[in-house]
C-alpha atoms as an extended CHARMM CRD file, in Angstrom:
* protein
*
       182  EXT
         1         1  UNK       CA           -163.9010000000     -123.6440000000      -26.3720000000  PROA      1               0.0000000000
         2         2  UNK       CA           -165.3560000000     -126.7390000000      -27.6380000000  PROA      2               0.0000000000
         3         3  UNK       CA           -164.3780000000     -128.1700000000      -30.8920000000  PROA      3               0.0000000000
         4         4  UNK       CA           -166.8790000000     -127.3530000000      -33.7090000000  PROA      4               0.0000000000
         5         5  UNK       CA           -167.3260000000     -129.6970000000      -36.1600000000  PROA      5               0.0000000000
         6         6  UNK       CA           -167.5550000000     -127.9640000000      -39.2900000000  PROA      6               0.0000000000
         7         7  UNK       CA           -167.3560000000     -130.6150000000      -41.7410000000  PROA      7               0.0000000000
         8         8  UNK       CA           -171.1990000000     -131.2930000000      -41.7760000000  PROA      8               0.0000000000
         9         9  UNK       CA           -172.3720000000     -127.7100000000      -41.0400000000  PROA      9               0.0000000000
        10        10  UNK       CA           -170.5390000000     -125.6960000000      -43.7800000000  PROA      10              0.0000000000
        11        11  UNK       CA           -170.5150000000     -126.8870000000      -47.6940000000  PROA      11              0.0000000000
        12        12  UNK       CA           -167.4020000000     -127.4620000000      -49.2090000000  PROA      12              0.0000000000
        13        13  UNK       CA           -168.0510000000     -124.2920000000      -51.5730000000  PROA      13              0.0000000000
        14        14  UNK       CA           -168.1330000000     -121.9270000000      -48.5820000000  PROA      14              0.0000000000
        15        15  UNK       CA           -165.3230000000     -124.0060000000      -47.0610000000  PROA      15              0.0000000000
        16        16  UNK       CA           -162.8270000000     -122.8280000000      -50.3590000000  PROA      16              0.0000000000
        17        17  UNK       CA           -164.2500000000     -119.6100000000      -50.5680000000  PROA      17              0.0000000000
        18        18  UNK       CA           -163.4010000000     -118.7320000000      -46.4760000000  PROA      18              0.0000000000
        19        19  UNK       CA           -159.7030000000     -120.6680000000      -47.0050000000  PROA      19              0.0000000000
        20        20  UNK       CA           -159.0780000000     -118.8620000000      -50.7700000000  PROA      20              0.0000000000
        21        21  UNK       CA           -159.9370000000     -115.4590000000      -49.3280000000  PROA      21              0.0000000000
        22        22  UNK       CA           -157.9730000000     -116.1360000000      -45.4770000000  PROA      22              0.0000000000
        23        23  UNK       CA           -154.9360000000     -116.7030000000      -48.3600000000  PROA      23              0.0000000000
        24        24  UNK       CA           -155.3810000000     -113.7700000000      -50.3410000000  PROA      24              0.0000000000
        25        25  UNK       CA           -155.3510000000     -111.5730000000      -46.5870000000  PROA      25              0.0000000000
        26        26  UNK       CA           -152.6110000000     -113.2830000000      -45.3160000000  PROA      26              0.0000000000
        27        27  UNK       CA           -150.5890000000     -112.9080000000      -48.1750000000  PROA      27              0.0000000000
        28        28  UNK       CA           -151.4100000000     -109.2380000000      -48.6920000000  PROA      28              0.0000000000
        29        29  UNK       CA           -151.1560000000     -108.2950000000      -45.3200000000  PROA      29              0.0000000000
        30        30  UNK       CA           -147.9210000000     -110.4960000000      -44.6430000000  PROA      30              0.0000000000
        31        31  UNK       CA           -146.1740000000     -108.6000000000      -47.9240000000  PROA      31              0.0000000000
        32        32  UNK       CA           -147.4480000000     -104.9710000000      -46.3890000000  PROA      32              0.0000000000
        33        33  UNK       CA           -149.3090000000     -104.5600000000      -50.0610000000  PROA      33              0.0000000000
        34        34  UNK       CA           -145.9630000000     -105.5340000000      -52.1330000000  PROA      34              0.0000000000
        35        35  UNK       CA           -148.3550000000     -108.4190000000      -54.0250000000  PROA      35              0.0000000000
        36        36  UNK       CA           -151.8290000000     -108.7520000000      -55.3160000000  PROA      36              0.0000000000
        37        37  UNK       CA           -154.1550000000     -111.5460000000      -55.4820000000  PROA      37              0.0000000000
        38        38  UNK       CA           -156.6970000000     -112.3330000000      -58.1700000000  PROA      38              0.0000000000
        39        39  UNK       CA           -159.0870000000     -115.0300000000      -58.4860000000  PROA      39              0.0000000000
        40        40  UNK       CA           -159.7580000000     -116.4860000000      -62.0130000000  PROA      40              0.0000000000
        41        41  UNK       CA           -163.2250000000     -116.5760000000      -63.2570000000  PROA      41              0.0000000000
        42        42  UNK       CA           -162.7180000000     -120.3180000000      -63.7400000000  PROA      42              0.0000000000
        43        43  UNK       CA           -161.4610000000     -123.1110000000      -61.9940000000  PROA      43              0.0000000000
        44        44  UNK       CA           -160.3980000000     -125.7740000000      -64.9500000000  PROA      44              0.0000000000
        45        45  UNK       CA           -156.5900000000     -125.6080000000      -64.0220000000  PROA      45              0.0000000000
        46        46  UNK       CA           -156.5700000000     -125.7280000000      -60.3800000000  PROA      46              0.0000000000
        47        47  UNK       CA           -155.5620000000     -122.4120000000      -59.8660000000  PROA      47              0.0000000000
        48        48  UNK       CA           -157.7590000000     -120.2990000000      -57.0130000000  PROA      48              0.0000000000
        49        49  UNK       CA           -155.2380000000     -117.4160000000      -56.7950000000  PROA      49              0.0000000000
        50        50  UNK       CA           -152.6330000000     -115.7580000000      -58.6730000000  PROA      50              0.0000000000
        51        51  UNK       CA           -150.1680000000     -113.3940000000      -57.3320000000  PROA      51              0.0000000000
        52        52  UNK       CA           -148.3810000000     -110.7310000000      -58.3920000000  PROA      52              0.0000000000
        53        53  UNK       CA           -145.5570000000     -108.2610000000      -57.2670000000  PROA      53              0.0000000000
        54        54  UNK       CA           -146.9580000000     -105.0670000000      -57.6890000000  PROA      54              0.0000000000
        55        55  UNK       CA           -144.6090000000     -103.4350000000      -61.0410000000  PROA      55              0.0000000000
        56        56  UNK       CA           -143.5820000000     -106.6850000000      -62.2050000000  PROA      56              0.0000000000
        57        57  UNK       CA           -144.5120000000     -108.9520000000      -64.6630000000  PROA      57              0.0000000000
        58        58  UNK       CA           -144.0450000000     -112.0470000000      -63.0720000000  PROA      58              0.0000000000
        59        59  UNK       CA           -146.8190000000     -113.8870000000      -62.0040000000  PROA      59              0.0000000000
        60        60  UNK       CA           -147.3430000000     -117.0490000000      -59.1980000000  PROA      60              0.0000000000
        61        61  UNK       CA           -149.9940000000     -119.4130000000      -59.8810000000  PROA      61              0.0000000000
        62        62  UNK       CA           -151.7640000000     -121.0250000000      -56.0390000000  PROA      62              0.0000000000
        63        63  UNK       CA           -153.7690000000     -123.9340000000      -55.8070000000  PROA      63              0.0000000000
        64        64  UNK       CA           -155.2940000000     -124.0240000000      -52.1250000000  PROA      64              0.0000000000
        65        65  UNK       CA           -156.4550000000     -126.8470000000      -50.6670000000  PROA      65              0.0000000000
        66        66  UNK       CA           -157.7090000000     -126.8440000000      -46.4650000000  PROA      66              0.0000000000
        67        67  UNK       CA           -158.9390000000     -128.8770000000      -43.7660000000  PROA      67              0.0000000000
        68        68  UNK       CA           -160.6390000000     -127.8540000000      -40.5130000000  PROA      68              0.0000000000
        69        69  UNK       CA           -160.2990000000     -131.4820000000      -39.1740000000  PROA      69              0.0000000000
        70        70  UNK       CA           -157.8560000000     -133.7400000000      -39.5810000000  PROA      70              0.0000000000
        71        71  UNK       CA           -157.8950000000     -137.6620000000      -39.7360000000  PROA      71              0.0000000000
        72        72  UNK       CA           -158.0770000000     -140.2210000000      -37.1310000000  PROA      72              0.0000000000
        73        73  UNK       CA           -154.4020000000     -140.2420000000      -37.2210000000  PROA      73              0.0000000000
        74        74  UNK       CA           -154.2040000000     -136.5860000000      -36.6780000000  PROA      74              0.0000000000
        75        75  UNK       CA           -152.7920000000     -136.2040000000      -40.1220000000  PROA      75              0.0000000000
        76        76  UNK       CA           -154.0270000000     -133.3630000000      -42.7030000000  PROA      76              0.0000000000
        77        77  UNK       CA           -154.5820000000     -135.6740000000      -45.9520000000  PROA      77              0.0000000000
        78        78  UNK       CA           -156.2540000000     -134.1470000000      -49.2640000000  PROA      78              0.0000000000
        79        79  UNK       CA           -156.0920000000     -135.5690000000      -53.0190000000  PROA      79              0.0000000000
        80        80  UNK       CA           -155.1000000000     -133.3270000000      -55.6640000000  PROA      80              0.0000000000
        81        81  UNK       CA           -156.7950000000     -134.7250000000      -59.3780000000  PROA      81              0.0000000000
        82        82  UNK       CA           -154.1610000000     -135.9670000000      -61.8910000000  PROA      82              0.0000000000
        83        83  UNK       CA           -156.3150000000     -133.9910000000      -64.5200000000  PROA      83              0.0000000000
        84        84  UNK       CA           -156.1060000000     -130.4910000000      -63.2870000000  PROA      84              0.0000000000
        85        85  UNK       CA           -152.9740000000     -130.6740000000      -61.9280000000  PROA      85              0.0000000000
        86        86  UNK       CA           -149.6290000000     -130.0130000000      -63.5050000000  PROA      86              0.0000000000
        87        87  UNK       CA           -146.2830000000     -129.0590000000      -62.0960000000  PROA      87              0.0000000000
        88        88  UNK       CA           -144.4940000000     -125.4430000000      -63.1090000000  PROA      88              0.0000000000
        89        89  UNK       CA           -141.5680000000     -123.1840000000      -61.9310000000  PROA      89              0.0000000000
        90        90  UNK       CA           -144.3570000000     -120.7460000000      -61.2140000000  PROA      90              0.0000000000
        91        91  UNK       CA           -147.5510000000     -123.0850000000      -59.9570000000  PROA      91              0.0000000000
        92        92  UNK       CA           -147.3760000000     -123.4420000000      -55.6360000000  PROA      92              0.0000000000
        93        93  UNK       CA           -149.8530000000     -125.1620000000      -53.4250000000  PROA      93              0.0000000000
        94        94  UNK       CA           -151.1530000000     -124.2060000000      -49.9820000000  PROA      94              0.0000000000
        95        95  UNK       CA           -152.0160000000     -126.5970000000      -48.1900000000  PROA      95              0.0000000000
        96        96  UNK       CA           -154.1390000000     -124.6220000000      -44.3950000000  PROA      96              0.0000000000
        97        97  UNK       CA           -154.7420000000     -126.7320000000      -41.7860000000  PROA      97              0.0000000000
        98        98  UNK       CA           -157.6200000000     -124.5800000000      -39.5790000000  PROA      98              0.0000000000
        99        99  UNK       CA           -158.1050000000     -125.5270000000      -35.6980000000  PROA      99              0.0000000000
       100       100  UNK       CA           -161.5320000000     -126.6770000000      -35.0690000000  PROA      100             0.0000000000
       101       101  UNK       CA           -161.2070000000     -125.1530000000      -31.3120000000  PROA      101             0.0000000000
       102       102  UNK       CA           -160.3890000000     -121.5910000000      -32.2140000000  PROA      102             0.0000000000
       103       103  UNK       CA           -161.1680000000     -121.5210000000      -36.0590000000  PROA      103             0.0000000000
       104       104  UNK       CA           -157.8400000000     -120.0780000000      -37.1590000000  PROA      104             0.0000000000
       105       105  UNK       CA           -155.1400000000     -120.8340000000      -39.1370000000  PROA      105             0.0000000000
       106       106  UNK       CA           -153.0460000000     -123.5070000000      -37.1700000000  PROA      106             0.0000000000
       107       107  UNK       CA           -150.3690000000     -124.8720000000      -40.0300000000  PROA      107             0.0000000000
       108       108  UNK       CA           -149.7910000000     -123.9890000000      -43.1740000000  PROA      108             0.0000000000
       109       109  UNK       CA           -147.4810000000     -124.9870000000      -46.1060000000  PROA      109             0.0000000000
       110       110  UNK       CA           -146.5820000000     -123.9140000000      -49.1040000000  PROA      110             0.0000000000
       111       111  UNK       CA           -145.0280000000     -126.1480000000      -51.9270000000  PROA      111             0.0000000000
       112       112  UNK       CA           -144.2050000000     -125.7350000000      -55.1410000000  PROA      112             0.0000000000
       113       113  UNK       CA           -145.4590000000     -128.1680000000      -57.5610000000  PROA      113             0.0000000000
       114       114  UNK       CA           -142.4850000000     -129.4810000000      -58.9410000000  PROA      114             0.0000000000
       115       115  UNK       CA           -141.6980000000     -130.9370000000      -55.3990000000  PROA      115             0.0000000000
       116       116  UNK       CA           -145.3730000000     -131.8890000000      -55.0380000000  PROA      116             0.0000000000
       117       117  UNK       CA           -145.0890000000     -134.0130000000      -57.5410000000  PROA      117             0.0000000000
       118       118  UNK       CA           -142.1300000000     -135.7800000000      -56.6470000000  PROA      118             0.0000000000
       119       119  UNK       CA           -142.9920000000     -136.4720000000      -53.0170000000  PROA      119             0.0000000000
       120       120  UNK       CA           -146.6020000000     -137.0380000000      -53.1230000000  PROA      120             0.0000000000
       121       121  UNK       CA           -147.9010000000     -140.5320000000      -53.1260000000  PROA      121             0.0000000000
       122       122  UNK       CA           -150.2430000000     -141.5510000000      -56.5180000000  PROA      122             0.0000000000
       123       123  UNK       CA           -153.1750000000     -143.0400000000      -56.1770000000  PROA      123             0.0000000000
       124       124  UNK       CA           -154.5150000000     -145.2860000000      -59.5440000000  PROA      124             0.0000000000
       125       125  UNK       CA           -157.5680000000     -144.6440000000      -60.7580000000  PROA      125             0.0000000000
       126       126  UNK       CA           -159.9630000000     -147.2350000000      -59.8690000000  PROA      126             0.0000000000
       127       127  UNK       CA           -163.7520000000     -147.9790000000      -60.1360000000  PROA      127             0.0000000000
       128       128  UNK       CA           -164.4880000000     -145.7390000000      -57.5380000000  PROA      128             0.0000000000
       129       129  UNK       CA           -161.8950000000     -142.9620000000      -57.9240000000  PROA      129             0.0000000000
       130       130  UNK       CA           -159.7910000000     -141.0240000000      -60.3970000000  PROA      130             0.0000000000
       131       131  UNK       CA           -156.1820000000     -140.9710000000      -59.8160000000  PROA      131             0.0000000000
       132       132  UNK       CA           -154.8510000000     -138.4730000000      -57.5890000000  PROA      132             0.0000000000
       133       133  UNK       CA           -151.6510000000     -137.0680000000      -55.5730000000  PROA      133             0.0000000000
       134       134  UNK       CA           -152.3340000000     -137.4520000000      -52.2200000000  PROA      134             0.0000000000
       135       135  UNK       CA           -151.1800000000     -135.0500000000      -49.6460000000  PROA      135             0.0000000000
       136       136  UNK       CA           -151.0630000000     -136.6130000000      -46.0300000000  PROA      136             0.0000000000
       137       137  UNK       CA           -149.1020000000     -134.5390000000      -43.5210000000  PROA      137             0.0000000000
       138       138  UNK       CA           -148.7600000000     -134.1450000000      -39.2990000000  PROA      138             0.0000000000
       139       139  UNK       CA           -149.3950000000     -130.6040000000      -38.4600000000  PROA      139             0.0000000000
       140       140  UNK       CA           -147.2410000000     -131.2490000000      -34.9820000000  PROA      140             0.0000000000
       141       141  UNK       CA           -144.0990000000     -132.6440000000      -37.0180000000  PROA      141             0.0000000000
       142       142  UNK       CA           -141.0950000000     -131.6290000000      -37.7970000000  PROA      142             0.0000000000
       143       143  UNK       CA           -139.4980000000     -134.9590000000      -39.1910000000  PROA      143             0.0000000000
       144       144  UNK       CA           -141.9630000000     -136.1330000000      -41.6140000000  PROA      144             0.0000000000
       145       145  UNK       CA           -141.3040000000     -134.8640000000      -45.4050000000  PROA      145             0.0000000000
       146       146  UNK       CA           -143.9530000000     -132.0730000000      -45.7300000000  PROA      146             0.0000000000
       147       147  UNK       CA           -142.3610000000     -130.3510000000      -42.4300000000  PROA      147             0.0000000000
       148       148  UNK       CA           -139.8000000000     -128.2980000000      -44.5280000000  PROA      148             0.0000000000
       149       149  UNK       CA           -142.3210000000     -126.5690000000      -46.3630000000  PROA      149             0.0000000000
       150       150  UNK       CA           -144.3900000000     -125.3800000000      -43.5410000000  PROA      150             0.0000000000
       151       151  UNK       CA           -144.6430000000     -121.4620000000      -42.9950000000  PROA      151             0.0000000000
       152       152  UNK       CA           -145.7170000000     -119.7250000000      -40.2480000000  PROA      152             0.0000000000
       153       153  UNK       CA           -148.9020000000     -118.0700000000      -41.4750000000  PROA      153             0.0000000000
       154       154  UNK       CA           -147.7360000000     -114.6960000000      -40.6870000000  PROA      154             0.0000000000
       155       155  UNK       CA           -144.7160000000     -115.0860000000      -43.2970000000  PROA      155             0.0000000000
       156       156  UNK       CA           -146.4760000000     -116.4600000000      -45.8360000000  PROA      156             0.0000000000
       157       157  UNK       CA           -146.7340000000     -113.0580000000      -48.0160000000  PROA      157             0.0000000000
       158       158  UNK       CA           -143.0780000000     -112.8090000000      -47.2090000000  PROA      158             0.0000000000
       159       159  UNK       CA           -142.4280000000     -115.7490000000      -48.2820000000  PROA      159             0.0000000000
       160       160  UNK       CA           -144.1320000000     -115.8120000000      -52.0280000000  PROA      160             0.0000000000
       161       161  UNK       CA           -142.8940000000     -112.3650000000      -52.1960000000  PROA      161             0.0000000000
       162       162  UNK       CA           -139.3200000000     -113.5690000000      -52.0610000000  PROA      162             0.0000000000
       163       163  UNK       CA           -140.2850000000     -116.3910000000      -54.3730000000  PROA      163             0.0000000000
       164       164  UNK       CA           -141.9640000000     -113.9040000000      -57.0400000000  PROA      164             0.0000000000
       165       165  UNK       CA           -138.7580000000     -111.5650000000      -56.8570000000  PROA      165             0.0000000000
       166       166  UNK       CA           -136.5420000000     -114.5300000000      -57.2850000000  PROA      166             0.0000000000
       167       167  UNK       CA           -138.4710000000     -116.0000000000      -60.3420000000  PROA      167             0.0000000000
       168       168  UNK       CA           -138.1480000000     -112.2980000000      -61.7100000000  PROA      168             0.0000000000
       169       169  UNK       CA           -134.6700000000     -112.3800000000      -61.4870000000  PROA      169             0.0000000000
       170       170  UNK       CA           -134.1210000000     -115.1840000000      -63.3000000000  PROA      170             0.0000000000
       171       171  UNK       CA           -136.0690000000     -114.1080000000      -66.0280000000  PROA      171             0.0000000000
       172       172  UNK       CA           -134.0040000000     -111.4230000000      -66.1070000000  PROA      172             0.0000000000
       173       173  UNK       CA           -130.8900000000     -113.6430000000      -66.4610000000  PROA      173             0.0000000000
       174       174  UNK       CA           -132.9220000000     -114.9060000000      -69.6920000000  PROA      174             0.0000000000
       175       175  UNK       CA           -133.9560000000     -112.0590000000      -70.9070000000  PROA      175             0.0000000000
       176       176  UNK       CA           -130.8020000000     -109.8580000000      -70.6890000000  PROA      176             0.0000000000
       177       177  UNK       CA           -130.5260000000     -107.1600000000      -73.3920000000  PROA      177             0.0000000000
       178       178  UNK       CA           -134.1500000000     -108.1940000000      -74.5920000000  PROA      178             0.0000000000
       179       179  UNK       CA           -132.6180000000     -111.4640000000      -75.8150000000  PROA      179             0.0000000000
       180       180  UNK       CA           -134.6390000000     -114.8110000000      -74.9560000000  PROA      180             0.0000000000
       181       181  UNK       CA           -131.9360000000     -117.5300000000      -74.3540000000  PROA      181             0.0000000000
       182       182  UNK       CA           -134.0930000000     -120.8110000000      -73.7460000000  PROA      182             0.0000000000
């Protein structure tokens, strides 16, 4: 099949909407129902999905960001606004790379903030841009610094399943005998 280029055909709304919602079903498929995802009525924070492990109280906060090309480079890159964007224990992005030839979900990875912020590269504001984090990965690699996070798209719900039951644990550990020790 021939490569579709979507980038002129489909408007970046509809573009988020089809990636946010491809999330949401992979992640509660890929946790057979253990999490559920909501969408805020807003988007001032970042946040397009939060996640939660059904009887639990703890709650994952996702920022999704997608591509269905990538550079001339090959290389998935994306900004992510200094303004709506601050690190947490509990705030993950997903980045979704989606093949232009078969219009699926080729790469994906999943980051938490805290090491988003610490890897990324900063862009200064300038006259024709606001500062950013920029997110510039190779879908094919395994050696560049983004490869570690990547997560087969079928182990994604898995995956932030194991990551809300691990942040409820340790509040737990905080919380023990209804005691806050922070």
């Amino acid at each position: 099949m021939e490569p579709i280029n979507l980038e002129d055909k489909i408007s970046s709304k509809q573009k988020g909407d089809i990636t946010e919602s491809r999330v949401a079903e992979l992640i509660t498929l890929g946790s057979r129902g253990q999490l559920t995802c909501y969408t805020p009525s807003s988007d001032d924070d970042g946040i397009d999905i939060i996640v939660n492990a059904k009887g639990e109280f703890n709650t994952l906060y996702i920022q999704v960001k997608s591509r269905f090309n990538l550079n001339k480079k090959k290389r998935f890159v994306t900004n992510i606004g200094c303004k709506t964007f601050k690190s947490h224990s509990s705030f993950y992005i997903i980045f979704m790379y989606f093949s232009p030839k078969d219009l699926e979900v080729e790469t994906v990875w999943l980051i938490p903030s805290k090491d988003f912020e610490q890897l990324a590269y900063l862009i200064s504001e300038g006259k024709s841009h606001k500062s950013s984090y920029r997110f510039a990965a190779n879908p094919k690699s395994e050696i560049d610094k983004w490869a570690k996070y990547k997560v087969d798209k079928s182990q994604l719900g898995q995956q932030i399943l194991k990551t809300c039951l691990e942040e409820n644990d340790k509040e737990e550990i905080i919380h023990h005998c209804g005691k806050s020790y922070c």
